[in-house]
PAGU-329587 format. One record per residue (C-alpha): x, y, z. Coordinates in steps of 0.05 Angstrom, whole numbers, plus 5000, padded with zeros to 4 digits. Last residue first. Example, Ala and Ser with C-alpha at 12.3 -4.5 7.8 and 13.67 -1.06 7.14 Angstrom:
REM PAGU-329587
527349795143;524649105156;
REM end
This chain:
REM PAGU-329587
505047715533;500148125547;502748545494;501148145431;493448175455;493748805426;486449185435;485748915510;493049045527;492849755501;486850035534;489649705603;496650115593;503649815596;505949705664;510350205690;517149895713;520150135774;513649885809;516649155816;521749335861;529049465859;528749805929;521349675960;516850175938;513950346006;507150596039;506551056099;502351236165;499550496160;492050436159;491650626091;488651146047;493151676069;499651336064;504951856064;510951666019;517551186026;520351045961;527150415968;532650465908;533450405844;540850395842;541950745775;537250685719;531150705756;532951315800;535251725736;527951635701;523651815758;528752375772;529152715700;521852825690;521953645688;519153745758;525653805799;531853825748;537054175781;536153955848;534553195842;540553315779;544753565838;543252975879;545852485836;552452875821;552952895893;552252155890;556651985838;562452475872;561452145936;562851455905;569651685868;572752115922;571352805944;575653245966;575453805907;567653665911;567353955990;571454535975;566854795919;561354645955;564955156014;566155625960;560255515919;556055665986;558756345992;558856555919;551956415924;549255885890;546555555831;551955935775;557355635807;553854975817;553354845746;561155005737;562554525795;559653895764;563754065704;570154115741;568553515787;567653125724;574353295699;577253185757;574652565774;576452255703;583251835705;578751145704;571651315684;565651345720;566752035749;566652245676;561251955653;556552295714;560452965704;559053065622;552052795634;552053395682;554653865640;549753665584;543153695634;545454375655;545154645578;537754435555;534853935531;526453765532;523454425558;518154835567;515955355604;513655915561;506555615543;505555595621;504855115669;510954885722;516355125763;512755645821;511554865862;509554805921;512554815995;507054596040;505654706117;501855406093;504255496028;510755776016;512555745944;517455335899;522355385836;525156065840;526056135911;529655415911;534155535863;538956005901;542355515940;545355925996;541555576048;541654786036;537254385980;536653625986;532353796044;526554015994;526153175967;525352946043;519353446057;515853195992;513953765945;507353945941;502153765893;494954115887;498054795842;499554225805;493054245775;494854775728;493554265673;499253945624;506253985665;513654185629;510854245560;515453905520;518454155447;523754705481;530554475451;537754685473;535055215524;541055555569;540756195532;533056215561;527156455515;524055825521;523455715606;527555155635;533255555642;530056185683;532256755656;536657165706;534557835721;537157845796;544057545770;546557025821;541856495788;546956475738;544056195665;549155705637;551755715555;552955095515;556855135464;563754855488;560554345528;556554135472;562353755441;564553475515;556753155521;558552675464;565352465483;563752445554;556251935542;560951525485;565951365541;560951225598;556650775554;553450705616;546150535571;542851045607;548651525588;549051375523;541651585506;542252205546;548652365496;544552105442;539152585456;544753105465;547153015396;540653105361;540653695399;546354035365;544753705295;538154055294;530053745318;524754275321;521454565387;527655105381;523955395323;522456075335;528256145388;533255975319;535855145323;542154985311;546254585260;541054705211;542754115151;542753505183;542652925131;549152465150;547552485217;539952255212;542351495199;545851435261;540151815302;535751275272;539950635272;541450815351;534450815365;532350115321;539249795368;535850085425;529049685409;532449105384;536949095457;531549245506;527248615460;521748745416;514348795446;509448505385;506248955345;503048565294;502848845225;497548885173;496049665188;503149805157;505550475173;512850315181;517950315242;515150165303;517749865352;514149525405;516249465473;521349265514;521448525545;529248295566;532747785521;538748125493;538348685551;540348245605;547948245607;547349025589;541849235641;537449835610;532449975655;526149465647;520349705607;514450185604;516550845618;524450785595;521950455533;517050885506;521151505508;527151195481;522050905426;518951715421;526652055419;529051485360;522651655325;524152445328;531152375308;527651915248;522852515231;527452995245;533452755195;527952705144;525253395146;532753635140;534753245086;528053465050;529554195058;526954795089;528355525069;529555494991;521855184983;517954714934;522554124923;517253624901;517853034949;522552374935;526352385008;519852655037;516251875026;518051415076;521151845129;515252295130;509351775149;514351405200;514552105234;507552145234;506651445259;511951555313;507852105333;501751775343;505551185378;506851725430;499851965432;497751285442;501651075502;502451705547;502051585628;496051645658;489752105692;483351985727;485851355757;478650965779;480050185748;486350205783;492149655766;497950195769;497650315842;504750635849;503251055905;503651675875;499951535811;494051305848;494751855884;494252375827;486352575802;483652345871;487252955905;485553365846;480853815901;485953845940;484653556014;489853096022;495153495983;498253095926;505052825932;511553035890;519052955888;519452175904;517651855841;510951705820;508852455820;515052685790;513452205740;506452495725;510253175719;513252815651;506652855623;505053385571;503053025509;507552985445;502153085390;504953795375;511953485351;508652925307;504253555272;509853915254;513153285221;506753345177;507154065167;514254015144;511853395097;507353935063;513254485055;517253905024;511653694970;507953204965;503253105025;496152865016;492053475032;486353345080;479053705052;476353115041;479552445051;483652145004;483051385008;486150755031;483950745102;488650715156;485550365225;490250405293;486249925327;491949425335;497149965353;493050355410;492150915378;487051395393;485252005344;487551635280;493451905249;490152445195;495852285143;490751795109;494051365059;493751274987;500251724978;503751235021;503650644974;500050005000;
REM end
């Protein structure tokens, strides 16, 4: 079934099985042809990326809804790792994410042959998106609803299904960790030969480039310890990567769009102002001392409850930006033999511009001390700090030690519930719509 013959309007739920193309031209869609037309399409992936990664601040230990908030019912499921109720009022992407591998999988197999209609965009360019944009959803994908990356286990581990052509005939069956990575890696590899913007302008900073294609595989790296590849990677952006300094009284925040710091600004931090009912967990604020300046910028007073100042908003979002590269830079660093000072370095220019010149000093003294373990978990906590809210911690605390969640319990009979360390609610199962339509995933 050619392409041209099929419906770019991606159905409005996917849940892979149900996921019906029809082999006609629907009225009033235009069937892309030309390059301009595959930019729109490729446009449309990036605006069907849902907001979510709050919802893993939620299930991680940064955030906790307040007992009597009226979205109280909306997010404690969530928080205490109760994936198999029939009541959750809200849940982690599935469909929209497949959506936009569709679309991207709609423009990688046609735009290479499209009518060359504009001297501002380019087919190369559309291309190299599309599959960067792939690679992102299946790393996406993977790290909610599968097993962290374990490199003796990976060959034979469950991921999920990959997705690579628009073929309503195929069965989605969950690949392995390893297929599923080696389909990422194949992407980005293949996009490097077609970049053609090396960096993104503000306008367009939601858009793939060569720069940020590089710091997806520098995350990617990174989660795989491929400590080596992770440095390498992360020490070319070093170099252009600038740092907002919290010291200045009219800094920018980083997360927000118009920020020197942003690499790429595609996800909406949080989807609904209903965080304004989630506070941040007592244990998570302690993580930040006096003379840290981020705090009064992220959070609010309120009452017993610091919440959170970081979230909604058309001009917060982000998905890289320049404190996540110097910190991949220090975590593959301080893994490697002959490194430590190197990573300390990097760790150290984040935290100059995080704290007073008072703090940094004695921080400052602290790292140069330091030996390998201590540096890890500093570097550890500093991402907690940097990156409250924006989906990082969730992800970081499966792939490293995984270790034990202890949360208020107000639905129980017990003051508190735990997530035992290494335990089974480290992996999201996948979701309930998903199973029923594909039997191929209950498997």
């Amino acid at each position: 079934m050619k392409i041209k013959n099929i419906i770019y309007s991606i159905c409005s739920v996917v849940v892979l099985s149900s996921c019906n193309y029809l082999d006609i031209t629907p009225a009033g869609k235009v069937i892309p042809e030309k390059v301009t037309e595959f930019r729109a399409l490729v446009t449309s992936a990036y605006t069907t990326i849902p907001a979510y990664k709050y919802l893993l601040s939620v299930r991680s230990d940064e955030l906790f809804p307040v007992s009597n908030g009226q979205t109280f019912s909306s997010y404690i499921n969530i928080a205490l790792w109760n994936d198999n109720a029939s009541n959750s009022l809200v849940s982690y992407p599935w469909g929209d994410l497949y959506k936009t591998i569709f679309y991207a999988n709609s423009v990688i197999a046609d735009v290479m042959s499209a009518e060359i209609d504009t001297q501002d965009d380019s087919r190369e360019q559309v291309m190299a998106e599309a599959l960067t944009l792939r690679a992102f959803m299946h790393f996406e994908l993977l790290n909610l609803y599968a097993k962290a990356y374990n490199a003796t286990t990976a060959s034979s581990d469950r991921g999920i299904p990959v997705a690579t052509s628009i073929d309503i005939e195929q069965r989605y069956v969950p690949s392995t960790i390893e297929k599923v990575y080696e389909q990422i890696l194949s992407d980005i590899k293949e996009a490097k030969d077609l970049w053609q913007v090396e960096e993104q302008p503000e306008g367009t900073k939601y858009r793939f480039s060569k720069k940020t294609a590089l710091a997806l595989e520098a995350r990617i790296r990174l989660y795989r310890s491929e400590w080596e590849q992770a440095l390498n990677l992360a020490e070319e952006l070093v170099p252009t990567c600038s740092l907002e300094d919290f010291n200045d009284p009219q800094v920018t925040l980083p997360y927000e769009k118009s920020s020197k710091e942003a690499l790429m600004n595609l996800e909406k931090i949080v989807g609904s102002s209903d965080v304004r009912d989630l506070y941040v967990l007592p244990e998570y604020m302690s993580k930040y001392k006096d003379g840290d300046l981020r705090p009064a910028k992220f959070f609010t007073k309120d009452g017993e409850y610091y919440k959170l100042v970081k979230g909604n908003g058309d001009n917060l979002k982000v998905s890289f930006r320049g404190a996540e590269i110097y910190l991949i830079a220090a975590e593959a660093a301080a893994h490697m033999d002959g490194k430590l000072d190197l990573a300390k370095t990097r760790l150290k220019a984040l935290m100059e511009k995080r704290l007073t010149p008072e703090l940094y000093a004695d921080k400052s003294a602290e790292i140069n001390s330091m030996n390998q373990q201590q540096l890890l978990e500093e570097i550890a906590d500093e991402r907690a700090r940097e990156f409250v809210i924006e989906g990082h911690r969730w992800f970081d605390l499966r792939r490293t030690t995984q270790p034990e969640i202890v949360k208020p319990n107000p639905n129980g009979n017990s003051p508190t519930i735990t997530l035992g360390a290494g335990g089974i609610g480290y992996v999201i199962p996948f979701p309930t719509a998903a199973t029923e339509a594909n039997p191929d995933l209950k498997n």
